[in-house]
C-alpha positions, 0 to 999 in steps of 0.5 A: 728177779733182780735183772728183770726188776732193773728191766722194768725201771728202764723201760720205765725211764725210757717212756718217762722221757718219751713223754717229756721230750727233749729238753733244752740245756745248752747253747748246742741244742739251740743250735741244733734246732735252728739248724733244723728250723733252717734246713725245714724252712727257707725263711727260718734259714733268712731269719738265722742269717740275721740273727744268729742262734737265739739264745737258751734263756734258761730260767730256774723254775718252781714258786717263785718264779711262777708268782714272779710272772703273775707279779710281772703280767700287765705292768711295765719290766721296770714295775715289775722288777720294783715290786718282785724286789720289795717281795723278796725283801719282804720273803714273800716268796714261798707258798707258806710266806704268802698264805701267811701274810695280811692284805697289808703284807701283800699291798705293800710291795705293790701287789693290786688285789686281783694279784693278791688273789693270785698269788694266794691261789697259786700258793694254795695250789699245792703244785709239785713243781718238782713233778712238773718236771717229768710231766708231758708238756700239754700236762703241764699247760693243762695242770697250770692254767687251772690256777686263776691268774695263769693263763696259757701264754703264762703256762706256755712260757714257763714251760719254754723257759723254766722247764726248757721244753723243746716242742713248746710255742706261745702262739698268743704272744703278740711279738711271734705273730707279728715276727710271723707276719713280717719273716712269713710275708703274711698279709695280716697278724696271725691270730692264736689259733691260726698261729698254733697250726702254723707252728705244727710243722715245727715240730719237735724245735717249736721253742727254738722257733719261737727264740728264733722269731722273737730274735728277728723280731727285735732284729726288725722292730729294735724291741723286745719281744719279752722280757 
């Protein structure tokens, strides 16, 4: 009884991470990828040559971090670290802090009302961020993009980055569709859709892809891609 009941749970744990997938822990495992990526694609093994690995960029992941890319969405990186700051200041940074507090608690550290809005609906959500991080990645999309203020660029990003994601790729993101133009020799700017499919075949290293063309992108252009 006892043996079969250890069975179970590890199978159980075997399916579980299954449908995660691999996730990224190490300057080893970008590697890993972009080694893939290059031996996949002729252009991706160009593209390395420049670049070098792209780097991890893990980030910690839960509330804060999420209200902290709704605070950032549409205003400059200098903006956006002044406003996040005087929310931190102001401890505005958990559910309970948010829901709690007045227009004028969440005016003053810069928040407009859309984003006040935002934030509130996040905060009411009720997410279990510590369950995101057992959940398939198209859950995890799915489950964020039905919070206003986070749209798929958003939830994809997250994913990459705070949850550290192998598979998972942004399509809308301006820098990967031109990075794509410029490395792929395409004739004109991939929209979402088209890019998507594109990725596809780079699948499971999706988001070392994308490290990797936003890597060449500000190899090319000399700017950030993201922030």
């Amino acid at each position: 009884m006892r043996t079969g009941e250890r069975g179970i749970t590890h199978v159980q744990q075997i399916g579980a991470a299954l449908m995660v997938g691999r996730i990224l822990i190490s300057e080893a495992c970008m590697e890993e990828g972009a080694a893939w990526l290059a031996r996949s694609e002729p252009r991706f093994a160009h593209a390395l040559r420049l670049t070098g690995t792209p780097p991890l960029r893990r980030r910690p992941d839960g509330f804060a971090h999420l209200l902290s890319a709704i605070v950032s969405q549409q205003v400059s990186t200098h903006a956006a670290r002044a406003i996040w700051g005087r929310m931190e200041a102001a401890g505005l940074t958990t559910p309970e802090a948010v829901l709690a507090a007045d227009d004028d608690s969440l005016r003053a550290p810069g928040l407009s009302m859309q984003k006040m809005r935002y934030a509130r609906a996040l905060a009411a959500a009720g997410i279990d961020f510590d369950a995101l991080r057992e959940m398939p990645d198209a859950e995890i999309v799915k489950l964020l993009v039905e919070v206003p203020g986070i749209g798929r660029w958003t939830a994809e990003i997250y994913a990459m980055f705070s949850l550290g994601r192998a598979d998972v790729f942004a399509p809308a993101d301006l820098a990967l569709q031109e990075a794509a133009r410029r490395l792929f020799d395409l004739p004109e700017r991939p929209r979402e859709a088209p890019m998507r499919r594109m990725s596809e075949v780079w699948t499971p290293w999706r988001t070392v892809a994308a490290g990797l063309l936003w890597a060449y992108y500000r190899v090319e252009t000399d700017r950030e891609g993201i922030t």
